[in-house]
Each structure stands twice: as C-alpha cells, then as structure tokens.
Gaussian input, Z-matrix of N, CA and C with variables (Angstrom, degrees):
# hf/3-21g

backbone

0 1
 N
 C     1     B1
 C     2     B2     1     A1
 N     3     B3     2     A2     1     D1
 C     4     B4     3     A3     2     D2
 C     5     B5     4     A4     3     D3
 N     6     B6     5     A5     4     D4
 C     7     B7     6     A6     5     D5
 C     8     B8     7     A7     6     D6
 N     9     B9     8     A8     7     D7
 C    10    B10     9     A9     8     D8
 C    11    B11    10    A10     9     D9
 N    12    B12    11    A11    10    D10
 C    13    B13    12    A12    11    D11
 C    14    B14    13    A13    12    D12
 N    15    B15    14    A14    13    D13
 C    16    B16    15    A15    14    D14
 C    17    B17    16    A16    15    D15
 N    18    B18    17    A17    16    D16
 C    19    B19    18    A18    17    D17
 C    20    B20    19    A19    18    D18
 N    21    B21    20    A20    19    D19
 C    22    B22    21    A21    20    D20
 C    23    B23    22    A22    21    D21
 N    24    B24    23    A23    22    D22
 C    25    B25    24    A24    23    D23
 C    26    B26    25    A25    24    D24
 N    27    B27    26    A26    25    D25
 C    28    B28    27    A27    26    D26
 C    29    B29    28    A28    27    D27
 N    30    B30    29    A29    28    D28
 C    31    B31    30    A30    29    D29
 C    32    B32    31    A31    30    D30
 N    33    B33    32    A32    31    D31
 C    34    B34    33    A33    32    D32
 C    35    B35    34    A34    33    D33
 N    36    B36    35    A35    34    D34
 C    37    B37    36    A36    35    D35
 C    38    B38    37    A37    36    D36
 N    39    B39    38    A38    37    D37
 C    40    B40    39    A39    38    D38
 C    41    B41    40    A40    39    D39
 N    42    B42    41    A41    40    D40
 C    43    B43    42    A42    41    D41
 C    44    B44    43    A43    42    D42
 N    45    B45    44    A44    43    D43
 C    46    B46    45    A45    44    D44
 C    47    B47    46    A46    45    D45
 N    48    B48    47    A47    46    D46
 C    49    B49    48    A48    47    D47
 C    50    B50    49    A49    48    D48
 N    51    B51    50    A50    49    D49
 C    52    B52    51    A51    50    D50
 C    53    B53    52    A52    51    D51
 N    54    B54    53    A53    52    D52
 C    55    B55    54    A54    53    D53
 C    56    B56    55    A55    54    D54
 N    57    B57    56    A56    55    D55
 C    58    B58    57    A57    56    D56
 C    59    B59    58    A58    57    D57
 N    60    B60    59    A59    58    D58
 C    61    B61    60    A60    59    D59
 C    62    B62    61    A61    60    D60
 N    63    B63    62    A62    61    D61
 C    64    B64    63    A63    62    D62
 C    65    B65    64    A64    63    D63
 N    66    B66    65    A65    64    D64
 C    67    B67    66    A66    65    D65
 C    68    B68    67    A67    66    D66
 N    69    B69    68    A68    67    D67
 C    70    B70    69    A69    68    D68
 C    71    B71    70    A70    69    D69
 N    72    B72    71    A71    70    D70
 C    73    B73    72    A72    71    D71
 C    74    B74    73    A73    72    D72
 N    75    B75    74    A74    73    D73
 C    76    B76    75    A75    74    D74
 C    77    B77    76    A76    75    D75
 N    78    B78    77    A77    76    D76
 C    79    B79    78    A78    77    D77
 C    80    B80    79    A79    78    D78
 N    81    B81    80    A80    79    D79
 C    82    B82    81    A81    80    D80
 C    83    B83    82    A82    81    D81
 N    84    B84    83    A83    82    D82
 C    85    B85    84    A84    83    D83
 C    86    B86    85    A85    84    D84
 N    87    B87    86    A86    85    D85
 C    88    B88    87    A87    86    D86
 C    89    B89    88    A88    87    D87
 N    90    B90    89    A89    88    D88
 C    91    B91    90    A90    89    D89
 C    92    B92    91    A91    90    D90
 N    93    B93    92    A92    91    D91
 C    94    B94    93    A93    92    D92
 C    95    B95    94    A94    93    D93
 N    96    B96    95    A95    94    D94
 C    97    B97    96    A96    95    D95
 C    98    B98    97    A97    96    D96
 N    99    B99    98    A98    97    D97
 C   100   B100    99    A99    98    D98
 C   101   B101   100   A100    99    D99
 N   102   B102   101   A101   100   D100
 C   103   B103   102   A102   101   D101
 C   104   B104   103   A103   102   D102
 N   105   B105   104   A104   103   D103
 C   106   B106   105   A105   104   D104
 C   107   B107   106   A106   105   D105
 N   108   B108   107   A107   106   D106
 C   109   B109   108   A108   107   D107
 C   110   B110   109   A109   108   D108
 N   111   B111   110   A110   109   D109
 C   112   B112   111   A111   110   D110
 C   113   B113   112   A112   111   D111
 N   114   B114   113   A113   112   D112
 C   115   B115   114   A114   113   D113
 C   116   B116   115   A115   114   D114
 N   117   B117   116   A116   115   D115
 C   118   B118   117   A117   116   D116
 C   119   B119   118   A118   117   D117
 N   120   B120   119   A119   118   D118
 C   121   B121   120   A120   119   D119
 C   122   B122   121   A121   120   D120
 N   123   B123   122   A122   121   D121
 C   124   B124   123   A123   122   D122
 C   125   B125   124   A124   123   D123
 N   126   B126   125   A125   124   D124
 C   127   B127   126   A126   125   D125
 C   128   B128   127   A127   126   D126
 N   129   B129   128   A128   127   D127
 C   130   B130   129   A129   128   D128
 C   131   B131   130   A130   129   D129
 N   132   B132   131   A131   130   D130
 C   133   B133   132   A132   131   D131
 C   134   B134   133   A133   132   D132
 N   135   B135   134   A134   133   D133
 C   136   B136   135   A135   134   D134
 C   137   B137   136   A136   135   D135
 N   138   B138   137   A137   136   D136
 C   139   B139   138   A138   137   D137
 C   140   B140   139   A139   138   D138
 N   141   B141   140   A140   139   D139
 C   142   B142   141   A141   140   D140
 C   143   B143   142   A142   141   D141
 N   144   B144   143   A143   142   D142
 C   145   B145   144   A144   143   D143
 C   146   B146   145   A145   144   D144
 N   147   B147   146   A146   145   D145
 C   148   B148   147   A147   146   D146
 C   149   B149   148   A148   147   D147
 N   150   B150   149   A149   148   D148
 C   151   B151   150   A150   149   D149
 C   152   B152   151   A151   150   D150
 N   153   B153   152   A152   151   D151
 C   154   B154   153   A153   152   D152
 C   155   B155   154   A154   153   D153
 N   156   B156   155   A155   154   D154
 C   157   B157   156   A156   155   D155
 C   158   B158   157   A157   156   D156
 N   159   B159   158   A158   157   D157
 C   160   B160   159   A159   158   D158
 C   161   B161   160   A160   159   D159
 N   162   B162   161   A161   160   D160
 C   163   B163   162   A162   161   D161
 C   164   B164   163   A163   162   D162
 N   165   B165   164   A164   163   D163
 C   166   B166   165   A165   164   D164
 C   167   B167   166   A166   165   D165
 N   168   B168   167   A167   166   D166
 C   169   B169   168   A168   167   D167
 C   170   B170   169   A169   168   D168
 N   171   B171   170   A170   169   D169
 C   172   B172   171   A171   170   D170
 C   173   B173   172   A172   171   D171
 N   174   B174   173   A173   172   D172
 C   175   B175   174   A174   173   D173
 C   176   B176   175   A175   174   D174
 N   177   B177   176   A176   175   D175
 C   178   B178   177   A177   176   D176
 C   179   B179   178   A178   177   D177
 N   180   B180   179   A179   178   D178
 C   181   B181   180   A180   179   D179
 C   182   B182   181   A181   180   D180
 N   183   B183   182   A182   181   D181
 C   184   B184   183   A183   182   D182
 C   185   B185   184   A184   183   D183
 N   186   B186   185   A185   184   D184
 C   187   B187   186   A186   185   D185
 C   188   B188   187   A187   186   D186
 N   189   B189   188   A188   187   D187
 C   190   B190   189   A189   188   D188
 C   191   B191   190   A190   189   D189
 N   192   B192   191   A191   190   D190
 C   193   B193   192   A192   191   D191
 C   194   B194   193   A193   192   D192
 N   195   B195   194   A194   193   D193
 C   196   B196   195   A195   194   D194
 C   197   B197   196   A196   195   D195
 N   198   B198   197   A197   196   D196
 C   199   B199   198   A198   197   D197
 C   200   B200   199   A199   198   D198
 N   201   B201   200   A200   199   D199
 C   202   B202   201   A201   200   D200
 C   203   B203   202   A202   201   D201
 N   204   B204   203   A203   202   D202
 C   205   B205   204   A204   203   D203
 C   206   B206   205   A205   204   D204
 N   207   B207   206   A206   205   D205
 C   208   B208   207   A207   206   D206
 C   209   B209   208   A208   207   D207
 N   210   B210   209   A209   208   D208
 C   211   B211   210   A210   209   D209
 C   212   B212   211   A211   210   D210
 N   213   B213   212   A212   211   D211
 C   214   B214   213   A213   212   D212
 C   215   B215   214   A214   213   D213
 N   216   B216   215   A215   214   D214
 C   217   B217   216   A216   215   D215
 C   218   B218   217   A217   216   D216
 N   219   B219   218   A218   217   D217
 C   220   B220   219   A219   218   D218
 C   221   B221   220   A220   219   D219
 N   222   B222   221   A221   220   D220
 C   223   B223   222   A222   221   D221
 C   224   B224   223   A223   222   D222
 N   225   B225   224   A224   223   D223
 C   226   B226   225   A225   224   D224
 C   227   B227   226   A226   225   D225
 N   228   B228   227   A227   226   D226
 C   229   B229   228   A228   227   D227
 C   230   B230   229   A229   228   D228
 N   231   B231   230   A230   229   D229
 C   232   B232   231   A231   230   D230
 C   233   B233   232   A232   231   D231
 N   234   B234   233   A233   232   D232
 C   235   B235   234   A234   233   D233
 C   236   B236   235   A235   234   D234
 N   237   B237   236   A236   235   D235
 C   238   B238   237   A237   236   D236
 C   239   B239   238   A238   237   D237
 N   240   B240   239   A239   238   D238
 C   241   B241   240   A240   239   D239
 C   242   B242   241   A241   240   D240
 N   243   B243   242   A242   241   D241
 C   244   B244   243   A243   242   D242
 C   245   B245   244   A244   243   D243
 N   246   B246   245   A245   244   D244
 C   247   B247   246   A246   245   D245
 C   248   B248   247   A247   246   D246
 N   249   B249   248   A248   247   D247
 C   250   B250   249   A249   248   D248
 C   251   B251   250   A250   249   D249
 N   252   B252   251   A251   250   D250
 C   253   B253   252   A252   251   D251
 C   254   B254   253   A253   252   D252
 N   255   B255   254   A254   253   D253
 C   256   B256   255   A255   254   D254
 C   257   B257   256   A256   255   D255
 N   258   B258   257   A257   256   D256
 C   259   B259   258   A258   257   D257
 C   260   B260   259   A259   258   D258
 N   261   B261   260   A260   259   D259
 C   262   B262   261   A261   260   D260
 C   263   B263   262   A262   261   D261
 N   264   B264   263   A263   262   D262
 C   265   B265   264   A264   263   D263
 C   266   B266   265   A265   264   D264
 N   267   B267   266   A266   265   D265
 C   268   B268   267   A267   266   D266
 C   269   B269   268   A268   267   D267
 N   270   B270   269   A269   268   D268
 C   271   B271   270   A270   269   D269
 C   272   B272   271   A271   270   D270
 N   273   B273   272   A272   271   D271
 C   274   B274   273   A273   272   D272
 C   275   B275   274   A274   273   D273
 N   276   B276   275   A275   274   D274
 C   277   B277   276   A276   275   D275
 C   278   B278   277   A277   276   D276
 N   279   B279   278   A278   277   D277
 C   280   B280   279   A279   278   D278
 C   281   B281   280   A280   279   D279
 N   282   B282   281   A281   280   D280
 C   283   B283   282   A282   281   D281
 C   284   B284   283   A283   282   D282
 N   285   B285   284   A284   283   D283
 C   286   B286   285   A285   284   D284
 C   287   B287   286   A286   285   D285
 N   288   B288   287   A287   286   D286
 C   289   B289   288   A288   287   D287
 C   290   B290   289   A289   288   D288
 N   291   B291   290   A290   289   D289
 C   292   B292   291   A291   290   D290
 C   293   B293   292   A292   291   D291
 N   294   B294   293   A293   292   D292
 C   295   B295   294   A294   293   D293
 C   296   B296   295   A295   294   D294
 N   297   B297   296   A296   295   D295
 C   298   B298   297   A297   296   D296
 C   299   B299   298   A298   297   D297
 N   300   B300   299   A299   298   D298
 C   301   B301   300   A300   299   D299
 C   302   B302   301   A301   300   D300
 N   303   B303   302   A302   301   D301
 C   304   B304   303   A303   302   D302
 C   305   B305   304   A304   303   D303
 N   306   B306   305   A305   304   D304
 C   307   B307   306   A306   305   D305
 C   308   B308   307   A307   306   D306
 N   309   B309   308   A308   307   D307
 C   310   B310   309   A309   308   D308
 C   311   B311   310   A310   309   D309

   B1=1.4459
   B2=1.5309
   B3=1.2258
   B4=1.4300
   B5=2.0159
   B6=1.0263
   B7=1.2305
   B8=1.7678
   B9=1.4357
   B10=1.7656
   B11=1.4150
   B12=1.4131
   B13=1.5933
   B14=1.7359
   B15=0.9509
   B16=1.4104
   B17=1.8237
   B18=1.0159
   B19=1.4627
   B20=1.3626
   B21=1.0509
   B22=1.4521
   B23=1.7002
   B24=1.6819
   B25=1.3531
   B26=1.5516
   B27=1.4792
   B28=1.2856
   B29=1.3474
   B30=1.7725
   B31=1.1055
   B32=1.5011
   B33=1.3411
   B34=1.4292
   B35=1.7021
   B36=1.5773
   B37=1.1101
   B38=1.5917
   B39=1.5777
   B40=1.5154
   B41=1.1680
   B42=1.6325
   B43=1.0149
   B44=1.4983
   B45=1.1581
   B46=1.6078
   B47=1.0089
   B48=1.4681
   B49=1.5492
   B50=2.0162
   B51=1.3730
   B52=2.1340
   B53=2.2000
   B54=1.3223
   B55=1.3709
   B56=1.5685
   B57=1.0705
   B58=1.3808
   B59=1.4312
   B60=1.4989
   B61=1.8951
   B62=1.8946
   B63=1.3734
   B64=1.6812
   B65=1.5983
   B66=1.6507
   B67=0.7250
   B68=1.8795
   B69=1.2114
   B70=1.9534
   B71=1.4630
   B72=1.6374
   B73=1.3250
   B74=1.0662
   B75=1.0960
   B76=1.6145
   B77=1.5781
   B78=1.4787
   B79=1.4085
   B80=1.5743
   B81=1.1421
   B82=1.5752
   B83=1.9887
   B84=1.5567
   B85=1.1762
   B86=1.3246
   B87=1.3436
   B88=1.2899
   B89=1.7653
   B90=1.6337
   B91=1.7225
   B92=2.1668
   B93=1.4493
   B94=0.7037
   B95=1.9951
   B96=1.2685
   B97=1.3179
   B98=1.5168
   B99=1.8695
   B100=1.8457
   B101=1.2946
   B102=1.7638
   B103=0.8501
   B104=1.8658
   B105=1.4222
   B106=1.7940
   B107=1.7118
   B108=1.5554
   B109=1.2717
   B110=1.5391
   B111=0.7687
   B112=1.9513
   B113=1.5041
   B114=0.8875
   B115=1.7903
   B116=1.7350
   B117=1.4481
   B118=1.3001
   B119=1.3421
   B120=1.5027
   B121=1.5275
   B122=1.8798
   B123=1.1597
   B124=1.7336
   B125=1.5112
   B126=1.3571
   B127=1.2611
   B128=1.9413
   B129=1.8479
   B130=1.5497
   B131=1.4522
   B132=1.5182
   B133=2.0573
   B134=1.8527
   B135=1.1121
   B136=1.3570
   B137=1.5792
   B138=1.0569
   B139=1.5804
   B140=1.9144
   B141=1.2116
   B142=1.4760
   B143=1.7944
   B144=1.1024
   B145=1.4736
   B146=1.6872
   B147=1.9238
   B148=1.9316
   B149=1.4486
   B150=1.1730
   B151=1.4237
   B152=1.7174
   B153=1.4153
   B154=1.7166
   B155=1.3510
   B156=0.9492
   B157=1.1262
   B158=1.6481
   B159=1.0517
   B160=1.7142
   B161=1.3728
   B162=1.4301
   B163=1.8773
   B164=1.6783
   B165=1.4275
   B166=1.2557
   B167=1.1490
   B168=1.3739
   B169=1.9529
   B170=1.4642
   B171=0.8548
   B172=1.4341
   B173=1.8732
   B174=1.4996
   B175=1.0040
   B176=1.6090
   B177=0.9886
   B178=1.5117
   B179=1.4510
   B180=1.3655
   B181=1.7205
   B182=1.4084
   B183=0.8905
   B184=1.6438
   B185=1.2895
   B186=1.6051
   B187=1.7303
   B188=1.9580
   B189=1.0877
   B190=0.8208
   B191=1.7253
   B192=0.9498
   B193=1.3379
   B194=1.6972
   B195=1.2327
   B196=1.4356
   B197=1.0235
   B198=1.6659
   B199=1.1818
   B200=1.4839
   B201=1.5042
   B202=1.4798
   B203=1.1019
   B204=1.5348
   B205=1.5572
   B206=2.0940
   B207=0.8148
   B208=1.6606
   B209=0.9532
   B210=1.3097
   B211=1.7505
   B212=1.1721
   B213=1.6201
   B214=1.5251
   B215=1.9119
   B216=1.2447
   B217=1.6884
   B218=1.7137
   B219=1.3759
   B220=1.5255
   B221=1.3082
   B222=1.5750
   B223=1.3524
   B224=1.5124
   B225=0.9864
   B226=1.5648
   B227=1.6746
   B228=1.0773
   B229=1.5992
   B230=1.0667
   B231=1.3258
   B232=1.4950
   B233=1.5930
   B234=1.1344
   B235=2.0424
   B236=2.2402
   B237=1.2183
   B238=1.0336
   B239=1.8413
   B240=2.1008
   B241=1.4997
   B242=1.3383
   B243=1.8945
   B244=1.5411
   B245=1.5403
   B246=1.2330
   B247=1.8453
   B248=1.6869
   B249=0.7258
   B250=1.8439
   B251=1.3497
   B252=1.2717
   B253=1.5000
   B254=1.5735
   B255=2.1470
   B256=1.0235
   B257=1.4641
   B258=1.3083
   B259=1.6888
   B260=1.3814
   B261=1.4800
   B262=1.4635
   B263=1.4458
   B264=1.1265
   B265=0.9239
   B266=1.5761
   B267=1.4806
   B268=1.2512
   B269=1.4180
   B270=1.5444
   B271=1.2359
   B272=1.2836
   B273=2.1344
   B274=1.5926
   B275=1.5030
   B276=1.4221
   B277=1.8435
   B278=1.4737
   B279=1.5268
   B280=1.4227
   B281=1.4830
   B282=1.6761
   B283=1.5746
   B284=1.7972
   B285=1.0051
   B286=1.3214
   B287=1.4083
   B288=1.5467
   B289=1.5422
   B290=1.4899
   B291=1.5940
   B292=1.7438
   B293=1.5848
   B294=1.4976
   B295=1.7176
   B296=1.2309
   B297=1.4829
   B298=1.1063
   B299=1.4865
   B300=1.4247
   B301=1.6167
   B302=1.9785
   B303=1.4278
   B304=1.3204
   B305=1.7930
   B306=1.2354
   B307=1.6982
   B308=1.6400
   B309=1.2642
   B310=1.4320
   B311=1.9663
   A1=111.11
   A2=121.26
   A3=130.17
   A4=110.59
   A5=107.47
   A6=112.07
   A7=97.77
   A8=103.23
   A9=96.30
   A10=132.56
   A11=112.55
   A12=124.24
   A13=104.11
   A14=116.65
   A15=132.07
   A16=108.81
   A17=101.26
   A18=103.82
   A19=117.82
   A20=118.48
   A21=143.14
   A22=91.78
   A23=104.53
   A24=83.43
   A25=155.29
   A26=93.92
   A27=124.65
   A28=102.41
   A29=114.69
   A30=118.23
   A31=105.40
   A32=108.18
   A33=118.78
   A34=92.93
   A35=121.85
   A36=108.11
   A37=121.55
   A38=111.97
   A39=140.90
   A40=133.98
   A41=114.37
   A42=99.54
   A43=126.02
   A44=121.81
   A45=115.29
   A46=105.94
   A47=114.95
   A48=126.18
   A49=121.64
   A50=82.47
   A51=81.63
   A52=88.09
   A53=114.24
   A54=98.52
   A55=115.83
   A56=127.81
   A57=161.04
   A58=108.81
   A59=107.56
   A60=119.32
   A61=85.70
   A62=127.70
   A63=118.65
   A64=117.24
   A65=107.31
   A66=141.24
   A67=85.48
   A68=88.26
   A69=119.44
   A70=131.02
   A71=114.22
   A72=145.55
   A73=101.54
   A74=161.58
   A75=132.80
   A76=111.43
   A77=126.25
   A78=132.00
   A79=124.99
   A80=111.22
   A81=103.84
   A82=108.16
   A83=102.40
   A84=114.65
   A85=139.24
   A86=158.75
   A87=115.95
   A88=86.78
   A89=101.84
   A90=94.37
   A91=102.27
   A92=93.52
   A93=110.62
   A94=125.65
   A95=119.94
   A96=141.25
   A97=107.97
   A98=101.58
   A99=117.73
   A100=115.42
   A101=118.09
   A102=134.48
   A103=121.20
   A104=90.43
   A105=107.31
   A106=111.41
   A107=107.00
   A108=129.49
   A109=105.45
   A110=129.83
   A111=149.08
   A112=82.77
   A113=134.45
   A114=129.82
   A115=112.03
   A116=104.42
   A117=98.80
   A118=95.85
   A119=142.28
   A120=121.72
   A121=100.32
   A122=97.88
   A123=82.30
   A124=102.68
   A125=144.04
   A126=134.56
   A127=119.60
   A128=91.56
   A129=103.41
   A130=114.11
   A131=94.11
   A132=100.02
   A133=87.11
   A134=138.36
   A135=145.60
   A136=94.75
   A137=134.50
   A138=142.93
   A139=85.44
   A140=95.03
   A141=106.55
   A142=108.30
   A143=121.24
   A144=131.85
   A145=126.87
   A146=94.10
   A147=97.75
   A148=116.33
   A149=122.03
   A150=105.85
   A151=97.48
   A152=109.19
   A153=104.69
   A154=104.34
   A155=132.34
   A156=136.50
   A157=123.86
   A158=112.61
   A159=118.76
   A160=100.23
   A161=115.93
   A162=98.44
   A163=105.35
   A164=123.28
   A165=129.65
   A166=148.68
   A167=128.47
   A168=132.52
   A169=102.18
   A170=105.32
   A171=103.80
   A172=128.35
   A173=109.09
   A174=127.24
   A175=89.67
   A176=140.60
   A177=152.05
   A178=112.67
   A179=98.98
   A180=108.40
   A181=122.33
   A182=130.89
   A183=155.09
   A184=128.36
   A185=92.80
   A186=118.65
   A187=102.22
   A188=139.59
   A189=128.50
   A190=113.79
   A191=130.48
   A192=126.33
   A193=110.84
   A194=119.93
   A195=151.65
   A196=109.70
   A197=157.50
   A198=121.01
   A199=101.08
   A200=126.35
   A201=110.16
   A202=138.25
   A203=114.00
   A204=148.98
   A205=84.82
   A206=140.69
   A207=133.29
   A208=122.19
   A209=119.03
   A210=126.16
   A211=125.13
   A212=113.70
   A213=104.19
   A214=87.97
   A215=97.16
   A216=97.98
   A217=95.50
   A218=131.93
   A219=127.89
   A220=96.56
   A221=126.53
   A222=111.05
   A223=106.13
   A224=107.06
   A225=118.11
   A226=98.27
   A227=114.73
   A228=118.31
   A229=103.91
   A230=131.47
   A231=122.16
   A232=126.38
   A233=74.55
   A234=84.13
   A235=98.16
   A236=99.79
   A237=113.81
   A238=126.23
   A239=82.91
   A240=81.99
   A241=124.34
   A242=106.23
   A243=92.31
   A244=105.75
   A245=114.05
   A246=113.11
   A247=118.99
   A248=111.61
   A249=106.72
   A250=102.66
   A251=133.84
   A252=132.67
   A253=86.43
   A254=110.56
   A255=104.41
   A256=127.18
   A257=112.03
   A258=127.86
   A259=115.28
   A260=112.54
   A261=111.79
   A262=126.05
   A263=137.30
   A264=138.16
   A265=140.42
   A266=86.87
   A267=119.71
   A268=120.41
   A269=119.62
   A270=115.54
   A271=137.30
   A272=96.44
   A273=94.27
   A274=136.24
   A275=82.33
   A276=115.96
   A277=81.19
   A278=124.62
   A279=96.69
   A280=154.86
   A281=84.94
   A282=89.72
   A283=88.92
   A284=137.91
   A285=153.93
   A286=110.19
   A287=116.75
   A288=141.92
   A289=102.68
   A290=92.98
   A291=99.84
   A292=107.02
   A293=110.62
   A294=92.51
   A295=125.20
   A296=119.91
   A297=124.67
   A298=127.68
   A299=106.90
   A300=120.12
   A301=108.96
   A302=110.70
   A303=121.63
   A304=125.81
   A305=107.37
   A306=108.45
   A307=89.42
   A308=137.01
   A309=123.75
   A310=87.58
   D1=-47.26
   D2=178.22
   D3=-61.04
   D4=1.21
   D5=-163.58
   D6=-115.61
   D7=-53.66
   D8=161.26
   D9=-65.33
   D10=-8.97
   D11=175.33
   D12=-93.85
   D13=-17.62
   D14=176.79
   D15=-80.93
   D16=-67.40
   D17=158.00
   D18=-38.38
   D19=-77.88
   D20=-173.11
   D21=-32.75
   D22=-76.03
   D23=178.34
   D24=-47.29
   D25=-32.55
   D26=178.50
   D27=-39.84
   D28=-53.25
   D29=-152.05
   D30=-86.82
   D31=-11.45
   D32=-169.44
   D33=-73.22
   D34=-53.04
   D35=-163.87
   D36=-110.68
   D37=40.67
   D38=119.13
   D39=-70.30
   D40=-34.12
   D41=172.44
   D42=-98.13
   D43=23.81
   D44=-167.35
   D45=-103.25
   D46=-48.38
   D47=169.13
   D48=-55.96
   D49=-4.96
   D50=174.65
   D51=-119.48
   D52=-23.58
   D53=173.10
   D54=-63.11
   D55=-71.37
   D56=-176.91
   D57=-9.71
   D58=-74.90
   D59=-172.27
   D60=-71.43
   D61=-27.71
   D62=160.51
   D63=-29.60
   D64=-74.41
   D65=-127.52
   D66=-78.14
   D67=-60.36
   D68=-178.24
   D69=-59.83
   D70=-19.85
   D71=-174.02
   D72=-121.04
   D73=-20.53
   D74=-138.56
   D75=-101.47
   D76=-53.59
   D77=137.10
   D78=-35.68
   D79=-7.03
   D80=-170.12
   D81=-123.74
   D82=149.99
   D83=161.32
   D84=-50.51
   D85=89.79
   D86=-151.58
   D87=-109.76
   D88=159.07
   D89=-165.87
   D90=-74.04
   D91=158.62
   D92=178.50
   D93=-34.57
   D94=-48.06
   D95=166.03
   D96=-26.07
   D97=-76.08
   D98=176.72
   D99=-38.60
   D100=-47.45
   D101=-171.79
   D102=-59.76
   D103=-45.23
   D104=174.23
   D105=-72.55
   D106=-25.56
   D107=178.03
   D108=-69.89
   D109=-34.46
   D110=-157.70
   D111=-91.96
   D112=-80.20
   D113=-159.49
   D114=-38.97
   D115=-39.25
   D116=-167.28
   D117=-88.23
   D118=19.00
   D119=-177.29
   D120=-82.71
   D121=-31.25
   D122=-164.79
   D123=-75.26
   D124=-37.26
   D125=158.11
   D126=-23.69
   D127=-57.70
   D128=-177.45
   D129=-50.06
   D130=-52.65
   D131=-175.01
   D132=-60.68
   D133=-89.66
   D134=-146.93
   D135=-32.59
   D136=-39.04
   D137=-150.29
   D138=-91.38
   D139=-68.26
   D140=-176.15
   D141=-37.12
   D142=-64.28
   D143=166.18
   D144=-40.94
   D145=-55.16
   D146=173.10
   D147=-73.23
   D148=-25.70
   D149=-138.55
   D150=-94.25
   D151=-22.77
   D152=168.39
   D153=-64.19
   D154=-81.73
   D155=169.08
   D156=-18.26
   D157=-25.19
   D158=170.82
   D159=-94.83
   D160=-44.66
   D161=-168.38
   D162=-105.15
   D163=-19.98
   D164=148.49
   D165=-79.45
   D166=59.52
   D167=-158.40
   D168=-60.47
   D169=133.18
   D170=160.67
   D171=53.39
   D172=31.49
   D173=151.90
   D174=92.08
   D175=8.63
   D176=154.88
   D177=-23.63
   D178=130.22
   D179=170.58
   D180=-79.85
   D181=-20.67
   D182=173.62
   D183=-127.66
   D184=133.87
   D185=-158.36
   D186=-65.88
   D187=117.72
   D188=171.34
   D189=-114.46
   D190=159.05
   D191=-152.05
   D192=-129.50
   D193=-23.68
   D194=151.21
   D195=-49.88
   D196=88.02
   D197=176.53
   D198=173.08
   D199=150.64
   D200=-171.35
   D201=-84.65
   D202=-11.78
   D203=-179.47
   D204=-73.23
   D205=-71.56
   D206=177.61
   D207=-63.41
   D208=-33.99
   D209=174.51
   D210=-66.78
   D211=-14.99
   D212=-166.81
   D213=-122.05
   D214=2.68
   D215=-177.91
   D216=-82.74
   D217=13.68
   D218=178.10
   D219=-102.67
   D220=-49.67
   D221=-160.02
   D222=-79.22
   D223=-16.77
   D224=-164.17
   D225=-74.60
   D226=-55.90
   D227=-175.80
   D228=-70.45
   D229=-35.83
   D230=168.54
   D231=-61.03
   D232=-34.64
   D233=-177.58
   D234=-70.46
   D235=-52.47
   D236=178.75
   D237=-25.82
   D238=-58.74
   D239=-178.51
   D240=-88.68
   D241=5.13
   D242=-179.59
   D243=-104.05
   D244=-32.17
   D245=161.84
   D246=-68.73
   D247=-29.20
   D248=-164.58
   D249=57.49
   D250=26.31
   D251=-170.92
   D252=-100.64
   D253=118.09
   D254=167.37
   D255=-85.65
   D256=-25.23
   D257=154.98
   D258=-37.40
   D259=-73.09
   D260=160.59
   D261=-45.40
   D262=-45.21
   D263=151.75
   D264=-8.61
   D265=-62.65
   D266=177.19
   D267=-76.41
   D268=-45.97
   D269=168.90
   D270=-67.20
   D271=-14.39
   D272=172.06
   D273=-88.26
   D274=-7.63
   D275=-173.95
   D276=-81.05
   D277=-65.29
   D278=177.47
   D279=-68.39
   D280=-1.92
   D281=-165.73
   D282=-108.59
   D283=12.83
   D284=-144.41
   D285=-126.49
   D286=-33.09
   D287=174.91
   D288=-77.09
   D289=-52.23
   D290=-162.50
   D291=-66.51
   D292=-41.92
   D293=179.41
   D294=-86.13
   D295=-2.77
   D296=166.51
   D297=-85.06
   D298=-21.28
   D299=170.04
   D300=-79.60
   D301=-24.83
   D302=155.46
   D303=-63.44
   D304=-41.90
   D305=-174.29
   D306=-88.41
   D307=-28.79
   D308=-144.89
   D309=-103.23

C-alpha cells in the first residue's frame, strides 16, 4: 500500500507542474517579449545539462581541457551541424569518445 501512495504521489507532483501554465495559458495571449523569451529555454536547459558534463567529468572541481568528454564534443558538433544526421551524430560522438578515451 505504501508503495501505491508513493507512486500516486509521484505522479501527482509531475503532473501539476505540466497541468498548471495548461490550465493558466491556454485561452490567453502571452505578450510578445515571454514569447521570444520561451524559444531560447530549450537551448538554455540543453547548455545547462552538456556543458558540466563536457568541462566537468565526473563531478570535478576543476575545468580541465585535456580530456575525452570535450574532445570528442568538437567532432561531434561539427559533424552535427553540417549533416543534421542524428544517427550520425551519434555514432561519432560515440565513436569519437571511445578513441580518444583510448589514446588519452
């Protein structure tokens, strides 16, 4: 029982926070500004998420610049922006980590 009330909640407080700006926005205008403001959030979170992780491995206090988690984040974005191939993408970031986490 403690395990379905646990759930239960869980789900309760996922879902309020995606109901809510629903509930509060949906009939309404929002001015133009918020709106131009709104485009750049998913860039911000994505940035917010990679970029420790590229210059911070492993929960690290210091930026190190050497290292395969940054090194393979060049070919990868490069490859990235001239294919838009997310498959490709993906395999070079991975295969891009792996030989560089091998030589380094």
């Amino acid at each position: 029982m403690d395990y379905f009330i646990t759930v239960l909640g869980m789900g309760i407080v996922t879902y309020i926070p995606r109901f809510l700006p629903l509930f509060f926005f949906t009939n309404r205008q929002l001015p133009a500004w918020v709106e131009e403001g709104l485009d750049f959030l998913p860039a911000a979170i994505l940035g917010a998420l990679v970029f420790p992780l590229l210059f911070l491995p492993a929960g690290g206090q210091e930026i190190t610049l050497l290292q395969p988690h940054l090194l393979s984040a060049i070919p990868t974005i490069l490859f990235a922006l001239k294919t838009r191939s997310l498959a490709g993408t993906v395999l070079v970031g991975m295969g891009s980590f792996w030989l560089l986490e091998q030589i380094l």
